[in-house]
N, C-alpha and C positions, 0 to 999 in steps of 0.2 A: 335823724338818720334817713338818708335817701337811698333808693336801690334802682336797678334798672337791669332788668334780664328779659329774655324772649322765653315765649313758651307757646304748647299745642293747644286751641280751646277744644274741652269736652264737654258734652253734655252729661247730665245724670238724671236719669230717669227715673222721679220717683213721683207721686203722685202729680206733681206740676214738674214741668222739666226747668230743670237751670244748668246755668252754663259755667264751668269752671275753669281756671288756669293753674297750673301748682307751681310755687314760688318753688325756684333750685334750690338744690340741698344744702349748697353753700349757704346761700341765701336766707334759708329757713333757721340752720344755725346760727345766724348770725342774728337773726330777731330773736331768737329766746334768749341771748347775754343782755340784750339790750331794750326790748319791747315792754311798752306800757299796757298791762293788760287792764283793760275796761270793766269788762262785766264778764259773766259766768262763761263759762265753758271753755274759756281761753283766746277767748275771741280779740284780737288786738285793732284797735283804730286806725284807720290809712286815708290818706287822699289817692286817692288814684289818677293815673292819667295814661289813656291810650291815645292815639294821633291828637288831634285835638280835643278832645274829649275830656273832662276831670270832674271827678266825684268824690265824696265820702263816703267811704264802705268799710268793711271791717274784715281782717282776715280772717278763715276757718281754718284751727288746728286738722290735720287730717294727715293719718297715718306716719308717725313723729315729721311732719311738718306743715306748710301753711299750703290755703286755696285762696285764689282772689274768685270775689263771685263776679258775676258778669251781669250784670241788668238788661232785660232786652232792650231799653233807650239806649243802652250803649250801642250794644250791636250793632241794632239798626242805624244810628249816627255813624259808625265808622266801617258799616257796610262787614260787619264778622259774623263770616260761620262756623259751622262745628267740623272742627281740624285744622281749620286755620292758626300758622304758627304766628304770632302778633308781639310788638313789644309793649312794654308793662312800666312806667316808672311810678315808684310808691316813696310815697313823704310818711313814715312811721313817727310817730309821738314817743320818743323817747323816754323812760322814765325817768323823774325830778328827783 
């Protein structure tokens, strides 16, 4: 499953700060019919990719739907700060 939405980065300020984006609602719907969950807490597997930028990271359940995290090697390669609206394409691991 591939997806591809835009969204606002936040920070969240908790003992280390990180930076979050939230998968649309549609969106987030549509990875719980079909998403392969991993390990504990509902965390789902993704490749991610911002401009040129791609990684593996894992989505956060949050507030019935998802968060992508943001790593600061990201950021800083594609020059993101906090509010900045960016887009987001994810390669989701399907369940077998």
């Amino acid at each position: 499953m591939q997806l591809q939405f835009e969204g606002a980065v936040y920070q969240w300020r908790g003992p280390a700060p990180y930076y979050f984006v939230r998968v649309p609602e549609d969106e987030s719907e549509a990875l719980r019919d079909v998403a392969y969950v991993s390990y504990g807490w509902g965390m789902i597997p993704v490749t991610a990719r911002v401009g040129r930028t791609e990684w593996t990271t894992s989505l956060w359940p949050k507030d019935g739907g998802y968060i992508v995290p943001l790593k600061d090697a990201i950021r800083r390669a594609e020059d993101i700060e906090d509010g900045d609206v960016i887009g987001i394409g994810l390669d989701v691991r399907a369940d077998a």
